[in-house]
Residue, then its C-alpha position, 0 to 999 in steps of 0.5 A: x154590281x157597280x159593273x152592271x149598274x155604273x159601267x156606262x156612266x163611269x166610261x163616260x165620265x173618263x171619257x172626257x179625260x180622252x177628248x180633252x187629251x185628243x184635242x190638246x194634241x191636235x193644238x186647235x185654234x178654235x177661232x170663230x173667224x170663218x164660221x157663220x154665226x151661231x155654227x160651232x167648229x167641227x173637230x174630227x175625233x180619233x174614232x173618225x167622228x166629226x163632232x162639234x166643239x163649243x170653244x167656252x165649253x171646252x176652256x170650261x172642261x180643261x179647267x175642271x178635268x186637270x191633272x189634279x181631277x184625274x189623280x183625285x178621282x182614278x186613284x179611288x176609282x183604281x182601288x174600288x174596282x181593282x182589275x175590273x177597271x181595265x175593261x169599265x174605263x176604256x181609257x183607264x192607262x191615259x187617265x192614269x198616266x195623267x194621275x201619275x204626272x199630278x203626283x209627279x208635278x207636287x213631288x219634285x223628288x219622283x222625277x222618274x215616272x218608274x218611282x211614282x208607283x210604288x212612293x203613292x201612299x194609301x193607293x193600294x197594289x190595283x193602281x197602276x198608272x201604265x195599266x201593266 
């Protein structure tokens, strides 16, 4: 059921942990110097789209969809949809790879990524932060 009915919706959603991530890498300065007023700078995505990006939408977006957002919602989503999440959530390795450097990030002791799986309490065998 929730592959029938909520695949497009969840895919979406973790989506945005791509763009952002896509975006970071490409460290862009979204200056508004040298557009006309009211134009929105075009970024040209992995996927060789060009789309716009509003700069306050996107400041907006980094400040919700953190490390901490993608290790409090891909940890239930990893235990409620078991295996079936590699083929709804596309990017389902990135997003746990983020989750993995939040719990890395409040636990000083698991410096080493390796250690991160099996030291997370209550997430249960489906999570994998490498997708392996």
């Amino acid at each position: 059921m929730v592959q029938q009915h909520l695949s497009e919706p969840v895919a979406t959603f973790f989506q945005v942990f791509s763009q952002l991530h896509e975006l970071r890498q490409q460290d862009l300065k979204l200056d508004p110097a040298g557009r006309g007023e009211g134009q929105l700078p075009q970024v040209v995505f992995s996927d060789g789209q060009q789309r716009p990006v509003d700069p306050a939408l996107l400041d907006e977006l980094q400040k919700v969809f953190t490390l901490e957002m993608a290790y409090t919602i891909y940890v239930p989503f990893s235990c409620l949809l078991g295996d079936i999440i590699r083929k709804i959530i596309p990017n389902h390795e990135l997003v746990g790879e983020l989750a993995a450097l939040y719990l890395e990030s409040i636990s000083p002791s698991s410096r080493n990524p390796a250690s991160v799986e099996p030291t997370m309490p209550g997430t249960g065998p489906e999570w994998d932060p490498h997708g392996g």
